[in-house]
N, C-alpha and C positions, 0 to 999 in steps of 0.2 A: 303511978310514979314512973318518970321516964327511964328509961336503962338505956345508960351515956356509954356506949362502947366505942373507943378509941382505934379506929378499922387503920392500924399502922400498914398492912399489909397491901389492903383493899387501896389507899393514898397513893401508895409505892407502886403500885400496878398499874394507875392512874396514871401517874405521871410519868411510866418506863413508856407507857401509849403514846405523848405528846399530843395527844388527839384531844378535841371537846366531847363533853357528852353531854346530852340532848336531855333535861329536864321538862320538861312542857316546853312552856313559852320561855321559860328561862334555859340559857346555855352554861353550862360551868364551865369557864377554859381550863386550863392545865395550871395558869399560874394560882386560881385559888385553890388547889388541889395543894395542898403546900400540909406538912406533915403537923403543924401546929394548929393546921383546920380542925374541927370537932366533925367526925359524921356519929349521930347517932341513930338509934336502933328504938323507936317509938310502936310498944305495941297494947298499947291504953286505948289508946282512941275507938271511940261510941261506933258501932256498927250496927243500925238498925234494919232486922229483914220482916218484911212482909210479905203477902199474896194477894196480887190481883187477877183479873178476871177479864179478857180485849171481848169487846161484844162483839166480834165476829173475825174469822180468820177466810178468804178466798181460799176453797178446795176445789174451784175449777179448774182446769189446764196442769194438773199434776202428774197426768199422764200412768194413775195407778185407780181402778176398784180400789177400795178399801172398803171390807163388808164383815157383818160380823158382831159378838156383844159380847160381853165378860162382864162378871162379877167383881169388882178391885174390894179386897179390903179394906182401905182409906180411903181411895175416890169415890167410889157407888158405882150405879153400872152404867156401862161405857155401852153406845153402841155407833155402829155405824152401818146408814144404808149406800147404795150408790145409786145413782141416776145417770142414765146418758141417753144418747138418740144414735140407734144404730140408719147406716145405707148401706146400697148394695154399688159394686163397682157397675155391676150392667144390672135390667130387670126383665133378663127374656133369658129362653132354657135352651137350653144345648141343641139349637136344629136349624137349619138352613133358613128356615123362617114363611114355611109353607104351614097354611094349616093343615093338612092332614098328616105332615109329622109329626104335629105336637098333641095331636089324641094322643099317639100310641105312648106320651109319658104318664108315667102314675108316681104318685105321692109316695114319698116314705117315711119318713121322718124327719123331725126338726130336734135341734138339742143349741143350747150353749155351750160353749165351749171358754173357760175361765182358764186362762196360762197364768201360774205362778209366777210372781218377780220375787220367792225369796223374803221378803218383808212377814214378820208375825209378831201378833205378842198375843202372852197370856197362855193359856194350859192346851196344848194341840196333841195330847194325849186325847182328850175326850170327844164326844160326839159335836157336830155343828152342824144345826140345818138352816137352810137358806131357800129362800122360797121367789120366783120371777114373779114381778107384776107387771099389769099395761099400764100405761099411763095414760091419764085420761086430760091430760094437761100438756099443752106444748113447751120444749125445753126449750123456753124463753124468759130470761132475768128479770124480776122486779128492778134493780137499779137501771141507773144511767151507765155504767162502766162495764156492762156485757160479762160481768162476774158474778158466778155463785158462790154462794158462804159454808161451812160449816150447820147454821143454823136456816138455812133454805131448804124447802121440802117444795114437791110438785104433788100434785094428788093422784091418786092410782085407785084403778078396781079391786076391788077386794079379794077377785080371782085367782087363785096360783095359775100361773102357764105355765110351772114348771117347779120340781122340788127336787132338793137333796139333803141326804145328809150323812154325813162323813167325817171323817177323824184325818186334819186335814195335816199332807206331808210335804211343805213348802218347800223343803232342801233336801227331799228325795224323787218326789217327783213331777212331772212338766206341766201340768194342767189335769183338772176336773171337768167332766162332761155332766151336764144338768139335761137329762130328758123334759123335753116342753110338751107340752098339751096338742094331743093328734089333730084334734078339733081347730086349732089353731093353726096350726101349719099345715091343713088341708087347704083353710079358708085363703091363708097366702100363698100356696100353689096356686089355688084356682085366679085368684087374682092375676095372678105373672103369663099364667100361662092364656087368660081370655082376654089378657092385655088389657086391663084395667088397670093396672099400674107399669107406669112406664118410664116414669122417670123417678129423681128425687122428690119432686112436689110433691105429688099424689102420695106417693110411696109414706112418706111423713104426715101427709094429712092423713091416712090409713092407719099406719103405727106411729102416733108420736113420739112413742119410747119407751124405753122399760126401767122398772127400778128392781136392785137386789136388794130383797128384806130377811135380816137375820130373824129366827125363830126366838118367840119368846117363852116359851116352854123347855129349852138347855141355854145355858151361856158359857163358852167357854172360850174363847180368842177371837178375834182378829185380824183378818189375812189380805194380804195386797195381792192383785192379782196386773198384770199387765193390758193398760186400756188398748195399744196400739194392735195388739195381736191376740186380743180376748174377740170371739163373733159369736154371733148366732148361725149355725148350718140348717138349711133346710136341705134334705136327701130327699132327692128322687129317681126313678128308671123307663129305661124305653123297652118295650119287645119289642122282639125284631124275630119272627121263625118262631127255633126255640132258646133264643137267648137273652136274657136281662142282663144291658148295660147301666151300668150304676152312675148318676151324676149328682152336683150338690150346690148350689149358690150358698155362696156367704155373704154376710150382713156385717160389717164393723165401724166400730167407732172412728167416723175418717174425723170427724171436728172433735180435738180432744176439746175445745174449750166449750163445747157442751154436755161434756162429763163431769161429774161433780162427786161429792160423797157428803153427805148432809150427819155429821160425827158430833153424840148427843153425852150429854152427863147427868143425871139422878143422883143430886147430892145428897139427898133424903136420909137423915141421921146418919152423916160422917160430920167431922171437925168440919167441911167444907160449907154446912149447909146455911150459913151465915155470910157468905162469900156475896160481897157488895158488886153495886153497879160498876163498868168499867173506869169511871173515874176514880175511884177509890180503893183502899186497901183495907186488908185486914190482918191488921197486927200478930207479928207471931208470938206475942206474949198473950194471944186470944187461945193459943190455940197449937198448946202442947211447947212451946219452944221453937216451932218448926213451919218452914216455909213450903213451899209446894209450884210444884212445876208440870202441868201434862199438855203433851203436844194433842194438837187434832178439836183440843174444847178449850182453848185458850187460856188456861189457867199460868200464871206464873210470877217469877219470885222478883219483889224488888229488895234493892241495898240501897239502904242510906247514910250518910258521912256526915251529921247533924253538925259537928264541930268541929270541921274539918279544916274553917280557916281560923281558926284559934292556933295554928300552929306558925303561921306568919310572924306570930308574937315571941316565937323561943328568941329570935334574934333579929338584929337589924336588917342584917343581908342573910338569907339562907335560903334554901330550895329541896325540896322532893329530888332526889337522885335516884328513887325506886322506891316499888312496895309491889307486894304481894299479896292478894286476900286469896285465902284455904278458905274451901265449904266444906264439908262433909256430908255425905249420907247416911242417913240415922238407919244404925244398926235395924235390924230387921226388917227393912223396908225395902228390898233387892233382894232377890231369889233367882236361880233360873229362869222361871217366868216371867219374872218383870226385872230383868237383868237393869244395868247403870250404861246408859250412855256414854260414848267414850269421847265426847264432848262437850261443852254447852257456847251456845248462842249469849252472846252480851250487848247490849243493844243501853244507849242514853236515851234516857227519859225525865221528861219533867215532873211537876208537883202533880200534875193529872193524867198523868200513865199515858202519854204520848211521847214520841218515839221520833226522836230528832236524825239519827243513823245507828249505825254498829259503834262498838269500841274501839280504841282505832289505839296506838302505838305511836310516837314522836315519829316515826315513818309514815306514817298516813294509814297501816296496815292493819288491816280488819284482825282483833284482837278476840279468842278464844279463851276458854276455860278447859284446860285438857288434864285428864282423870288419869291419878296415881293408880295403877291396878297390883301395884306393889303390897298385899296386904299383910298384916301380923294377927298374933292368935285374937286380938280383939279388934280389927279392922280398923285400928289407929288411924294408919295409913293413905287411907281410903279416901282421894279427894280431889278435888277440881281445883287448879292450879290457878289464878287469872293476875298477869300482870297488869298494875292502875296506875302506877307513877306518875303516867305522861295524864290522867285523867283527872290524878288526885292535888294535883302541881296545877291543872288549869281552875280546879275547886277554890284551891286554899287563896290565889289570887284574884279571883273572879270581885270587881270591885262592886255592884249590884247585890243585893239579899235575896236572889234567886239562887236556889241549890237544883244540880241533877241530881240524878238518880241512876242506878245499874238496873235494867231491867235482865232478865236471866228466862231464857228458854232454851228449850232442847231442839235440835238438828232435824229437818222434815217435821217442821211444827205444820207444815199443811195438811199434812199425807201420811201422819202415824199416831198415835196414841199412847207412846213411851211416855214414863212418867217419871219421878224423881222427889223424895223426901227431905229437906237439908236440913241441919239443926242452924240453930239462931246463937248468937254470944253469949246464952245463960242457958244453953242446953248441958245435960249434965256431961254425956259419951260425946256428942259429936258436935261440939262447937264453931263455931264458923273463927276464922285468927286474921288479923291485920297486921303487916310488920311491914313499918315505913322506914325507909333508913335518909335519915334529914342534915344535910351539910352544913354547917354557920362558917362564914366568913370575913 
């Protein structure tokens, strides 16, 4: 049943404006704004959520590693490896360029060196190990558009070059040193230094690339590292007399758009593991009440407004002047660890989960969902805000039997793996709310 509120005040404030205000396509002036107008306050209307699935998000050019696995209690487990193709700015060692200077260098050591960018999820108390491999495949894209996916892998040795493991401290300190395989970075001294490799070609036909592979023996988080200022060091020295001067070539990722992160999901006995092809959904009356959202494996929530131009009907002449949809986050489903997003992405979509733009505002203005961190002792509070008015006004008039769709994702859906639980309109604690407020004239 509707609840007809008589907004005397909300009129009167209207009209002190002299202004129009911007309903969708429809503009209200100031003269139907008249105190004997009805605006009512409609919060009935059908809001159905579901969860779908994009068969593939672009993780190349993100300019972040992201390496690492976790266990999710609701998702399954998360993992993600990285791939990229390191170069060197030069490929000759510290000497005038005579061969009998370059005897007297000897090999030292080779290490990775992974610079934090700050970016984590999941439990960074515990141990994480991370293991280097070669690639035995060149980093080069099955498609036409020179972009890797999410679910793109390259094939690698089975080798370690290199291991760690570590209890990793993103927002204490600057970067991780991975020791790589002597054998290894002898073999690419001797290369550099007998000048068998001398440029980029070579150098790449030599190492293709490497990938970083999380251990599957712990899972615990998740961590971004910085592709721009992450390298491989190879250390070497000269004698001279009796003294060792120390030198070291780096290797770095100069083409971010051949770094990638190939970020996986094991939906294997969670609510998810019935999660249909990208064209489709799966209802959240399948599946607890609740809809679902994680960036990095494309998982995420649609809204739909099944009856939305049933309200064309309250009156002859009227219009959408605002609405509001609240989600919530279902209680226990946000911890420290997998904290709430202080945003969400809203994007229009059709009946087949394609994705026409962002949501936009009667200004043109890419439209958010931003998160109440206002909470009470039962986290009432707790929710993402999204104004639809100008969305919901183009619905209810839309003269065709095509309806959109809200699709909903989280902020760095390329390059994170943050996630989110929402309840649906017959969730018991955290139901999703509609409140249209509809003007007759």
């Amino acid at each position: 049943m509707h609840k007809f509120l008589l907004m005397f005040f909300f009129a009167i404030t209207l009209l002190s404006c002299g202004t129009d205000t911007d309903a969708g396509e429809f503009v209200v002036g100031s003269d139907y704004l008249a105190v004997n107008n009805k605006v009512i306050m409609i919060d009935t209307v059908s809001v159905e959520m579901s969860t779908i699935n994009f068969d593939s998000l672009v993780t190349s050019g993100q300019s972040r590693i992201l390496v690492g696995n976790y266990d999710d209690p609701i998702f399954g487990k998360v993992k993600s490896n990285s791939y990229f193709q390191v170069s060197g700015a030069i490929y000759s060692l510290n000497s005038s360029g005579s061969d009998t200077e370059a005897t007297n260098f000897v090999f030292d050591s080779i290490a990775m060196i992974l610079k934090y960018d700050k970016y984590y999820f999941g439990d960074t108390t515990k141990v994480q190990t991370l293991d280097i491999h070669r690639l035995i495949q060149k980093v080069k894209p099955n498609t036409d558009n020179d972009s890797f996916y999410n679910n793109s892998a390259l094939a690698y040795n089975s080798e370690s070059l290199g291991t760690i493991s570590y209890k990793p401290r993103p927002l204490e300190k600057d970067s991780i040193v991975i020791k790589m395989s002597d054998t290894f970075g002898s073999e690419l001294f001797q290369k550099i230094k007998k000048r068998e490799v001398t440029g980029f070609d070579n150098f790449t036909e030599y190492l293709k690339g490497l990938v970083i592979v999380p251990s599957t023996s712990n899972s615990s988080s998740v961590i971004g590292f910085h592709a721009a200022t992450s390298k491989v060091r190879l250390y070497y020295s000269k004698y001279q007399a009796d003294t060792e001067i120390s030198y070291f070539v780096d290797f770095t990722i100069l083409d971010i758009s051949k770094q990638f992160n190939s970020i996986s999901l094991d939906k294997t006995g969670t609510l998810l593991s019935s999660l249909p092809v990208s064209s489709k959904a799966l209802s959240s009356s399948l599946i607890n009440k609740q809809g679902f959202i994680q960036s990095g494996t494309g998982v995420a929530c649609r809204i739909d407004f099944p009856n939305i131009k049933q309200l064309k009907y309250i009156s002859e002449n009227g219009a959408i002047v605002n609405a509001e949809l609240v989600l919530k986050a279902v209680n226990n489903t946000y911890t420290k660890q997998y904290p709430l997003a202080d945003s969400l992405a809203v994007y229009v979509g059709d009946n087949l989960n394609r994705i026409s733009g962002s949501l936009q505002n009667a200004a043109g203005t890419a439209v958010f969902g931003i998160l109440n961190k206002k909470s009470d002792e039962f986290n009432e509070n707790v929710g993402y805000t999204i104004p639809v008015g100008n969305f919901l006004q183009k619905e209810m008039l839309k003269q065709s039997d095509s309806r959109s769709s809200l699709i909903l994702t989280l902020p760095g859906i390329n390059k994170t793996v943050n996630r989110i639980v929402l309840g649906d309109q017959k969730n018991l604690n955290n139901k999703i709310q509609l409140k249209i407020y509809y003007i007759s004239y």
